[in-house]
N, CA, C and O atoms as CSV, one atom per row, in Angstrom:
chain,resi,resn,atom,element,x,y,z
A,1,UNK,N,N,-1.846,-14.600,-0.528
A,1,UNK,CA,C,-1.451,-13.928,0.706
A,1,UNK,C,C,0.011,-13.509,0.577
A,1,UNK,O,O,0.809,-14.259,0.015
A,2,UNK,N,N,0.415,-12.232,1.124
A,2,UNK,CA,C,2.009,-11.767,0.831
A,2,UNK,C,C,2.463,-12.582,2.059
A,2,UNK,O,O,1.925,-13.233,2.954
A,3,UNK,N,N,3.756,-12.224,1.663
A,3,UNK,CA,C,4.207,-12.921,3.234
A,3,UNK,C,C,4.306,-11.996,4.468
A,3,UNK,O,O,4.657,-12.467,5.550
A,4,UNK,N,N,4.033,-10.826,4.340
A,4,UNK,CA,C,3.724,-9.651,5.095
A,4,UNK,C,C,2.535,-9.922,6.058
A,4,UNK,O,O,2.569,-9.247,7.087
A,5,UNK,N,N,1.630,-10.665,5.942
A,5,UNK,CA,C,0.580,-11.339,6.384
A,5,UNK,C,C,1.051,-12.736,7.558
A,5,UNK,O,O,0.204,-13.216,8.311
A,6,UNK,N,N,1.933,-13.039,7.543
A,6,UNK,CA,C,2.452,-14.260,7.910
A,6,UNK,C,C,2.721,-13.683,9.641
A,6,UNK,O,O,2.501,-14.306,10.680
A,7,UNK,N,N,3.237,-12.359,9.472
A,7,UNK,CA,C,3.734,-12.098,10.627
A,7,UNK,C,C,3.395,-10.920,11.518
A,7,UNK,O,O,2.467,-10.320,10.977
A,8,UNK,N,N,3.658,-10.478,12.368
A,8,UNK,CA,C,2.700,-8.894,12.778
A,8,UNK,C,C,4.470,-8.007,12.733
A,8,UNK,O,O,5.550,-8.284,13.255
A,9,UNK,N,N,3.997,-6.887,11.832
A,9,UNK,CA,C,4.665,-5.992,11.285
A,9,UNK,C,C,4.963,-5.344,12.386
A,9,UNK,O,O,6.094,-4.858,12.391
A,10,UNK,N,N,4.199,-5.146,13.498
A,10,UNK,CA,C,4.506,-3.875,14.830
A,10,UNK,C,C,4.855,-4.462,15.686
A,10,UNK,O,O,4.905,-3.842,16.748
A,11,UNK,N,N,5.247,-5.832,15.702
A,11,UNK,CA,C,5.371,-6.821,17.097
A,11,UNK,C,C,6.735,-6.285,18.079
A,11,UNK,O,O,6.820,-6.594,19.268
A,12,UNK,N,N,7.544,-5.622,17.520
A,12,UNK,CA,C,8.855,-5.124,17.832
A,12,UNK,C,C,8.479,-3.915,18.786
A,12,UNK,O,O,9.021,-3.656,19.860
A,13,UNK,N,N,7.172,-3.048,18.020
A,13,UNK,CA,C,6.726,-2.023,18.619
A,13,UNK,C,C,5.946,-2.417,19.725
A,13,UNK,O,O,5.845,-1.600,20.640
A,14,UNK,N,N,5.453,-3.352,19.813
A,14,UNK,CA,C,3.923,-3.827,20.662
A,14,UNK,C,C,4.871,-4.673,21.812
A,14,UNK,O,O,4.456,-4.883,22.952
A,15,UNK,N,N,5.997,-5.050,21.403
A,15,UNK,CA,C,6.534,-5.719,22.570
A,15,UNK,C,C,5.728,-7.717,22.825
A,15,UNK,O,O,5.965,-8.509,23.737
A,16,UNK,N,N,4.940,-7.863,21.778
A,16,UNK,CA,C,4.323,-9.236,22.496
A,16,UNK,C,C,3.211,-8.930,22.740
A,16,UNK,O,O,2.497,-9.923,22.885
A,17,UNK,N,N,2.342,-7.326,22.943
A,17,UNK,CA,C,1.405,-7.562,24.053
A,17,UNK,C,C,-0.090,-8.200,22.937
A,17,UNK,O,O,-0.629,-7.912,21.868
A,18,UNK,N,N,-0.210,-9.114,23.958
A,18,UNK,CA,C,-1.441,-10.107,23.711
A,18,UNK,C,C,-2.584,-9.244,22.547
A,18,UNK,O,O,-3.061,-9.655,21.489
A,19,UNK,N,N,-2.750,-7.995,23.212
A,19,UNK,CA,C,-4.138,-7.435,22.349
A,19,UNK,C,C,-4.098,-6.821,21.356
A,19,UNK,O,O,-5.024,-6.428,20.647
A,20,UNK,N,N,-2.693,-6.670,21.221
A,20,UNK,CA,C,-1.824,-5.494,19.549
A,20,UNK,C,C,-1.947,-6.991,18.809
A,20,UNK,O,O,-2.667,-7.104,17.817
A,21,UNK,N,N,-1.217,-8.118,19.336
A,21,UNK,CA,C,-1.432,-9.229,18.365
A,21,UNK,C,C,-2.779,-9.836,17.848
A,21,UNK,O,O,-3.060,-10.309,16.747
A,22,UNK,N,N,-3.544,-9.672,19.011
A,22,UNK,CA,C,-5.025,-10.604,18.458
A,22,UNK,C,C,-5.202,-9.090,17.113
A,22,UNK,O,O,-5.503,-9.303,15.939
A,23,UNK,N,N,-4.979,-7.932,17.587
A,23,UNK,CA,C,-5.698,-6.831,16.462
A,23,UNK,C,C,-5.073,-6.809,15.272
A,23,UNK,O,O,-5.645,-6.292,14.312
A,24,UNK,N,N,-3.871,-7.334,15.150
A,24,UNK,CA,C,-2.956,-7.696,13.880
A,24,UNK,C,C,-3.733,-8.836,13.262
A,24,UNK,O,O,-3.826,-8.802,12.035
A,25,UNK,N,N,-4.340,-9.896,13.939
A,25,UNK,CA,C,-4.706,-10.838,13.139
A,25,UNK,C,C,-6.136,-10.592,12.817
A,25,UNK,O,O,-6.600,-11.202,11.853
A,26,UNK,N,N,-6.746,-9.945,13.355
A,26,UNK,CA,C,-8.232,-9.343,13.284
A,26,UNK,C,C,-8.450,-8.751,11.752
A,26,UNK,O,O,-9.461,-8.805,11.052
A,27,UNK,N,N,-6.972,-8.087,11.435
A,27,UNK,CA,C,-7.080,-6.702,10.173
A,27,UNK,C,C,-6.322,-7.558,9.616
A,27,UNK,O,O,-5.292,-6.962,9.301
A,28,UNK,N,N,-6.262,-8.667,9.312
A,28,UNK,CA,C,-5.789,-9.537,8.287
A,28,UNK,C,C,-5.991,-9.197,7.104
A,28,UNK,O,O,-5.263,-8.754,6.216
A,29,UNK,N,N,-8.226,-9.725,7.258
A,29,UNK,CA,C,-8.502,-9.510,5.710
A,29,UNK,C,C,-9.238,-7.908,5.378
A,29,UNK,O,O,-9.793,-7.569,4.333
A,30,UNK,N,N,-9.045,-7.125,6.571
A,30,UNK,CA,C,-9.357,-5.814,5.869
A,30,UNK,C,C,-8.082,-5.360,5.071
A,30,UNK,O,O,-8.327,-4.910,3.951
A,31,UNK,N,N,-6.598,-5.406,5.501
A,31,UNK,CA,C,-5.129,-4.968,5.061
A,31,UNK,C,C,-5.423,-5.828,3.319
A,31,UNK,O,O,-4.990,-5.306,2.291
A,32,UNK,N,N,-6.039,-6.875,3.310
A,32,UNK,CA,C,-5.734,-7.748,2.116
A,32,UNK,C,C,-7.108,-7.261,1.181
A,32,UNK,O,O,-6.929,-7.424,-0.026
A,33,UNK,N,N,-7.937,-6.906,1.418
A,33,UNK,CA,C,-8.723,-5.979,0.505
A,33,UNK,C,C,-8.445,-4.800,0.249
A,33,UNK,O,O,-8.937,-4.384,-0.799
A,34,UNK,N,N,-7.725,-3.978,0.925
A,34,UNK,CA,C,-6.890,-2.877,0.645
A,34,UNK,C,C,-5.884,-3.047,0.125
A,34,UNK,O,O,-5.530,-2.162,-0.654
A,35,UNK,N,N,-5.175,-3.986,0.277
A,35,UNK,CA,C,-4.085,-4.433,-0.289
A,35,UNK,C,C,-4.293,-3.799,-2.054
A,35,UNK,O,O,-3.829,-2.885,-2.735
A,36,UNK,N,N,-5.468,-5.147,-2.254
A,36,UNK,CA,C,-6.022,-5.282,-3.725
A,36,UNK,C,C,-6.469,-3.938,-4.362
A,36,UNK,O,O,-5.939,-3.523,-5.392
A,37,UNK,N,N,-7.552,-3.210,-3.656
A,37,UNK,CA,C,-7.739,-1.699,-4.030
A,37,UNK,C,C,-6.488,-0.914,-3.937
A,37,UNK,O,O,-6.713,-0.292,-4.975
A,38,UNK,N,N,-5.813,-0.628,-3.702
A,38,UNK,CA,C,-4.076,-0.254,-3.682
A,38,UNK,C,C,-3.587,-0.335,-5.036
A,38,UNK,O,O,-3.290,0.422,-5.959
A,39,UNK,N,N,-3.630,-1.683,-4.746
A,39,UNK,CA,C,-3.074,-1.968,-6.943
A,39,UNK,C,C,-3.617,-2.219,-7.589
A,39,UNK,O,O,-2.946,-2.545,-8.568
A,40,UNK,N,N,-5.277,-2.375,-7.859
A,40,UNK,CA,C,-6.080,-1.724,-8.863
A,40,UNK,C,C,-5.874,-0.822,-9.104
A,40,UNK,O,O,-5.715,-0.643,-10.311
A,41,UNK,N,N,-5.729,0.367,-8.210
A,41,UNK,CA,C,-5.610,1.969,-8.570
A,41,UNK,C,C,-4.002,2.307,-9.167
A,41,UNK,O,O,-3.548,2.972,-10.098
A,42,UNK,N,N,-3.495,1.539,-8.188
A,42,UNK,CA,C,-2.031,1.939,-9.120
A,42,UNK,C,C,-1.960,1.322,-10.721
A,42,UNK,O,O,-1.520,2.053,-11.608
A,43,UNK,N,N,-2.377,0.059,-11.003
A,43,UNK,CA,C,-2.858,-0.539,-12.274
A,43,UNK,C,C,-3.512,-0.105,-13.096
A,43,UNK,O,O,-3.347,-0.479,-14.257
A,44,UNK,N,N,-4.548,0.905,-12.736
A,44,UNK,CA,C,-5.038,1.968,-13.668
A,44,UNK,C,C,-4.574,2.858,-13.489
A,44,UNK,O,O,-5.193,3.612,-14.239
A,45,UNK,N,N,-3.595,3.641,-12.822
A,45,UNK,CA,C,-2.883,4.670,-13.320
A,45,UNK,C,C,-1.921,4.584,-14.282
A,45,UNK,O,O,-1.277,5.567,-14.647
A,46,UNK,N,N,-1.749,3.308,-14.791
A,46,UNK,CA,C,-0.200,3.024,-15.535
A,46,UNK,C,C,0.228,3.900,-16.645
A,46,UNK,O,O,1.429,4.059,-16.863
A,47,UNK,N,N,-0.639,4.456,-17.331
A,47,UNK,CA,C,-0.747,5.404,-18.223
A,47,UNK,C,C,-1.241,4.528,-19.526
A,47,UNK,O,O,-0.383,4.713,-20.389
A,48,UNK,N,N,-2.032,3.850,-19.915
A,48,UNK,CA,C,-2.143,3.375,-20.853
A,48,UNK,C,C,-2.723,4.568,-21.729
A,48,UNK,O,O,-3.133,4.130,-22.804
A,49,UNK,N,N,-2.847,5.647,-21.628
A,49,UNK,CA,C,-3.490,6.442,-22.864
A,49,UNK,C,C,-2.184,7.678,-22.713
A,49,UNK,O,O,-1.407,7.840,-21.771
A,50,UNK,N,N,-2.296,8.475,-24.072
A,50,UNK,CA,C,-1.008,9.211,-24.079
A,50,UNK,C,C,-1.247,10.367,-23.121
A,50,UNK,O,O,-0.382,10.844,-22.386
A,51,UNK,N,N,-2.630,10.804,-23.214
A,51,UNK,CA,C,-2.648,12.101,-22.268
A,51,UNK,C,C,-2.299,11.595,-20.981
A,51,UNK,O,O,-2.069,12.609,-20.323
A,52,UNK,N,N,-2.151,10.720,-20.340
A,52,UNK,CA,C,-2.023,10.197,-19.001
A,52,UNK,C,C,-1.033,10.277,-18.669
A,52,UNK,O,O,-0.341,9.501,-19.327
A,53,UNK,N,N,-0.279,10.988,-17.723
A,53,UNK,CA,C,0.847,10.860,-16.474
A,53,UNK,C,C,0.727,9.482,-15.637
A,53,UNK,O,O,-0.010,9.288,-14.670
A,54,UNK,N,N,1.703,8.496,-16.285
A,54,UNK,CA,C,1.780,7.635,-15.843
A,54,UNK,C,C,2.137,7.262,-14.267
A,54,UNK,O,O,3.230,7.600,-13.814
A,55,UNK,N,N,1.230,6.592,-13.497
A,55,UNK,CA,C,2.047,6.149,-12.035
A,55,UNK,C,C,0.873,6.848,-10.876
A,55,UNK,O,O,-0.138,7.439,-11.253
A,56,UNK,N,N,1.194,6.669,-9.611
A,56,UNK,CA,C,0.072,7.176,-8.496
A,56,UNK,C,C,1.039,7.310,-7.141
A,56,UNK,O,O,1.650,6.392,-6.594
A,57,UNK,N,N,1.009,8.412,-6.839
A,57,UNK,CA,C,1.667,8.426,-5.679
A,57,UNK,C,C,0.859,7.974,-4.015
A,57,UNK,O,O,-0.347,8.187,-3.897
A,58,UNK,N,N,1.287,7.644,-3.379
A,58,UNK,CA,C,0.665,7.679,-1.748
A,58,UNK,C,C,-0.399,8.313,-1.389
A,58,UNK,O,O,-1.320,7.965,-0.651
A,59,UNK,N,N,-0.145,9.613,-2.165
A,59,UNK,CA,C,-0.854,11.149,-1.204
A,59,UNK,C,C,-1.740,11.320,-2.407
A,59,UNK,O,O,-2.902,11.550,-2.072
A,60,UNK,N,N,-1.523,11.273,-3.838
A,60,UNK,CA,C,-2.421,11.299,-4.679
A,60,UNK,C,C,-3.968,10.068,-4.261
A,60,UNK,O,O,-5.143,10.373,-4.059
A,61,UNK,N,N,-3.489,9.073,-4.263
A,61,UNK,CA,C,-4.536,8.120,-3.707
A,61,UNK,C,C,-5.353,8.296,-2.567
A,61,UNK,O,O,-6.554,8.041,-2.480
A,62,UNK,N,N,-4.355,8.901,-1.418
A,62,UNK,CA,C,-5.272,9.362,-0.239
A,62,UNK,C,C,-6.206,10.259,-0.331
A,62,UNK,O,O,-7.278,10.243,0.273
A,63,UNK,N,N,-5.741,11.242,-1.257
A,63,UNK,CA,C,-6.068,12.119,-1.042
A,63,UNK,C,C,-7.607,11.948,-1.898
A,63,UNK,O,O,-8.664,12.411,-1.469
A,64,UNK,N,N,-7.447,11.110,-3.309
A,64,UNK,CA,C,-8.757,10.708,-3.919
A,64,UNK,C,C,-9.431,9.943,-2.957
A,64,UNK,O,O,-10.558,10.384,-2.731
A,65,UNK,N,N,-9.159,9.056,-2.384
A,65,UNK,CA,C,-9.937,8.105,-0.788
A,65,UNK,C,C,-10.642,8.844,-0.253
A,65,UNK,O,O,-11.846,8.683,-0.054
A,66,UNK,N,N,-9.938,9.812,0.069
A,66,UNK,CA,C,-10.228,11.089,1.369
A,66,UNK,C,C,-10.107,10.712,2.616
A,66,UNK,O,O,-10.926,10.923,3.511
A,67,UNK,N,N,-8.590,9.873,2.744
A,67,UNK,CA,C,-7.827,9.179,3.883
A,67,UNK,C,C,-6.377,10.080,4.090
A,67,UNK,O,O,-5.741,10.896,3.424
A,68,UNK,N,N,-6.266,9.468,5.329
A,68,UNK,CA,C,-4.711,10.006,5.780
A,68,UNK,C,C,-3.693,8.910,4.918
A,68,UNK,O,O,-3.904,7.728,4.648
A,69,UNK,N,N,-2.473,9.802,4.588
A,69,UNK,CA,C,-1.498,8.554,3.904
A,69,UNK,C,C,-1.279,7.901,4.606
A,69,UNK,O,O,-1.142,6.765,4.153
A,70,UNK,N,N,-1.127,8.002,5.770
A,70,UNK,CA,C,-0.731,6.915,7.086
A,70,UNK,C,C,-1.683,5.372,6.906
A,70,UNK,O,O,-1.078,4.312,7.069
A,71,UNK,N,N,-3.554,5.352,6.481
A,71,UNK,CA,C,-4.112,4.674,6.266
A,71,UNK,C,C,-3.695,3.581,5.218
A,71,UNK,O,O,-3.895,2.382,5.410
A,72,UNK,N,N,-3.155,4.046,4.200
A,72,UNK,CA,C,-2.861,3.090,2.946
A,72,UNK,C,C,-1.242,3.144,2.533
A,72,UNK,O,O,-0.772,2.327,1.741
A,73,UNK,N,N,-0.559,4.043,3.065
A,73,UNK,CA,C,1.255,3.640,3.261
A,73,UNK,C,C,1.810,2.083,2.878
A,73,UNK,O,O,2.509,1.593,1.991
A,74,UNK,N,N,1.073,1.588,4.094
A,74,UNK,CA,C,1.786,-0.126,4.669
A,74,UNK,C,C,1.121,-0.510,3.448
A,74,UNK,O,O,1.514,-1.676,3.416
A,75,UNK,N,N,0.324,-0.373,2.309
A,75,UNK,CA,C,-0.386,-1.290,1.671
A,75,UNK,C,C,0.750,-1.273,0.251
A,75,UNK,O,O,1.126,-2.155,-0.522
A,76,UNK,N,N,1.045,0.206,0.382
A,76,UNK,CA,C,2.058,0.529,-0.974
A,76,UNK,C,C,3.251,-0.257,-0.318
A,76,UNK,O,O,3.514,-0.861,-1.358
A,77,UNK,N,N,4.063,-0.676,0.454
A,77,UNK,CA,C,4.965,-0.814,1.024
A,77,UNK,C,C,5.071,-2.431,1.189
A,77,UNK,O,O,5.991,-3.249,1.203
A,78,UNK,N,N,3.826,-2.466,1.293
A,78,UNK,CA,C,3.752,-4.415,1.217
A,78,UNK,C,C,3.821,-4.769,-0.084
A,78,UNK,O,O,4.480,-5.793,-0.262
A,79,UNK,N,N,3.222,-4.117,-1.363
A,79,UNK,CA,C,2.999,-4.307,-2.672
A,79,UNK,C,C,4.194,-4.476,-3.075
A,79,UNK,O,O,4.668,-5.427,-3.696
A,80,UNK,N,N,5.034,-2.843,-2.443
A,80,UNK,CA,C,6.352,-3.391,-3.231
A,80,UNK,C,C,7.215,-4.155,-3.090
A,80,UNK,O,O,8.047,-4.437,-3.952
A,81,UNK,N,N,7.136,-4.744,-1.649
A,81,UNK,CA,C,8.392,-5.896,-1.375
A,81,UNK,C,C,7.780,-7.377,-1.599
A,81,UNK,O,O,8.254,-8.399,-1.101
A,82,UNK,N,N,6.549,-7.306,-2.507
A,82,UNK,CA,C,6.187,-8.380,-2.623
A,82,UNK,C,C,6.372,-8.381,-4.219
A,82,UNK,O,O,5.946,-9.335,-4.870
A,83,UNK,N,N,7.149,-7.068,-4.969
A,83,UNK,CA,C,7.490,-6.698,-6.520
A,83,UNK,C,C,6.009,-6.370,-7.286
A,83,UNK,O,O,6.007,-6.224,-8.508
A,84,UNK,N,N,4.667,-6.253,-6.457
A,84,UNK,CA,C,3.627,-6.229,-7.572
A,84,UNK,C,C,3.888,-4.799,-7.782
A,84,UNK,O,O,4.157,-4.747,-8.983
A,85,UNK,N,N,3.967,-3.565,-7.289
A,85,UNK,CA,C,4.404,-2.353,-7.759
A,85,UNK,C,C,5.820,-1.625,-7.575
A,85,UNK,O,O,6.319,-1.580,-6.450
A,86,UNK,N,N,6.196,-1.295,-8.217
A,86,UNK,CA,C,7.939,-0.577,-8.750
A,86,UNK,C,C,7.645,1.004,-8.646
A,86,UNK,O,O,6.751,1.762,-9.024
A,87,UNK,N,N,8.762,1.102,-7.994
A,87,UNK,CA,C,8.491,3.127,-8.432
A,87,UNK,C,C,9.729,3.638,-9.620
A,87,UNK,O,O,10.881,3.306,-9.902
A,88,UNK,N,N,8.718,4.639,-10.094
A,88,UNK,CA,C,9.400,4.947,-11.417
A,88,UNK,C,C,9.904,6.349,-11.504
A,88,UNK,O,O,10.148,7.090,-12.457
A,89,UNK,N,N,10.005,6.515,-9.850
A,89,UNK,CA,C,10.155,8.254,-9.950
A,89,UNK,C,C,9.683,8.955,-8.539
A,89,UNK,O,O,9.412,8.443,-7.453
A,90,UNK,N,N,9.688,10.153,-8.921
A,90,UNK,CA,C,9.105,10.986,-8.030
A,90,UNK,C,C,8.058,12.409,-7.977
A,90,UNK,O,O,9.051,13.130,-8.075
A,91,UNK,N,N,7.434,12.957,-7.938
A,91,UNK,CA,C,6.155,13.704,-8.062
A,91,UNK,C,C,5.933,14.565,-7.075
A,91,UNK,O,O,5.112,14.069,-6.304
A,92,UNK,N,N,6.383,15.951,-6.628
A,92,UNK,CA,C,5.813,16.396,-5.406
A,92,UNK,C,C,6.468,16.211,-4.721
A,92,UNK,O,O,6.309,17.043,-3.827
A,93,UNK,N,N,7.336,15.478,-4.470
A,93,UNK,CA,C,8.274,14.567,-2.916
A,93,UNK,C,C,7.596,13.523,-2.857
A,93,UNK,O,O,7.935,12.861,-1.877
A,94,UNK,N,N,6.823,13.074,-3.421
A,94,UNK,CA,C,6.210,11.269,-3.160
A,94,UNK,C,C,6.999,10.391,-4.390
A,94,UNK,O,O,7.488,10.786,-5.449
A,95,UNK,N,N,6.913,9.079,-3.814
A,95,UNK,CA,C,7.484,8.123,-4.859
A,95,UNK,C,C,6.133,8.076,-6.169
A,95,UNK,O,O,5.015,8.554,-5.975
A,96,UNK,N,N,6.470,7.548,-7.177
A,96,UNK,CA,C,5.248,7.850,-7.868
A,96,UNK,C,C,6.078,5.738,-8.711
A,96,UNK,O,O,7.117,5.338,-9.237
A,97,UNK,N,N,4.531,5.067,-8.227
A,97,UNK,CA,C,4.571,3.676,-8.298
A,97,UNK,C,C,3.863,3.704,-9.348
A,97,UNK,O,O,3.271,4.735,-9.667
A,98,UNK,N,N,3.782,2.396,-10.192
A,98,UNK,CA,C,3.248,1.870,-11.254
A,98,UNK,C,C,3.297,0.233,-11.145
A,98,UNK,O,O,4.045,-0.399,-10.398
A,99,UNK,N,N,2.432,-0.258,-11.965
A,99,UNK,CA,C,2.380,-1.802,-11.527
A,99,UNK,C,C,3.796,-2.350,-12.398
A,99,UNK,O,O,4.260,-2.017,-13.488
A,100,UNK,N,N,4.318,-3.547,-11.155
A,100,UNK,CA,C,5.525,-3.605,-11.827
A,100,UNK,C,C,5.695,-5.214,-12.471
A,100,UNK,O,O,6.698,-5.518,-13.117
C-alpha cells in the first residue's frame, strides 16, 4: 500500500464532508489496481528493444485505455512520489515516465 492510501487526497477540497470520505475509502482498492496497471504499462514501455522509444506519457496511456487523463493522472502521480516511476523527459508537452 503507498502511503497515498493512508489518507484522502481531496479532504482539503471536500472540507470533511462525511460522503466524499466514505467514497475515498470505497476506491481504495479500485485506485490500487490501477495503481498496478499504471506501472505495468509504464514497465513495458521502458524500451527494452532498440526500435522502442523508451517511456509512456499520461495521454499516451489514456489514450490506449480510451480514458480521460484525468482518470489515471493521480495513479502516475502516486507512483512517482512513492519513486516506483521517474520521468526522463518530455514528449508532446507530457512528462514521459519510465520505471524508476
Amino acid at each position: 500500500m503507498l502511503q497515498t492510501d493512508l489518507f484522502d487526497v481531496c479532504e482539503r477540497k471536500h472540507g470533511g464532508n462525511a460522503q466524499s470520505a466514505a467514497a475515498n475509502r470505497k476506491n481504495l482498492q479500485h485506485r490500487a489496481a490501477q495503481r498496478k496497471a499504471v506501472f505495468e504499462a509504464i514497465k513495458g514501455a521502458s524500451g527494452n528493444s532498440a526500435d522502442l522509444v523508451p517511456g509512456l506519457t499520461c495521454r499516451e496511456l489514456a489514450e490506449s485505455w480510451g480514458v480521460g487523463m484525468n482518470c489515471i493522472s493521480g495513479r502516475f502521480s502516486e507512483l512517482k512520489a512513492a519513486g516506483l516511476i521517474k520521468k526522463i523527459g518530455v514528449r508532446a508537452g507530457c512528462g514521459v515516465f519510465v520505471k524508476g
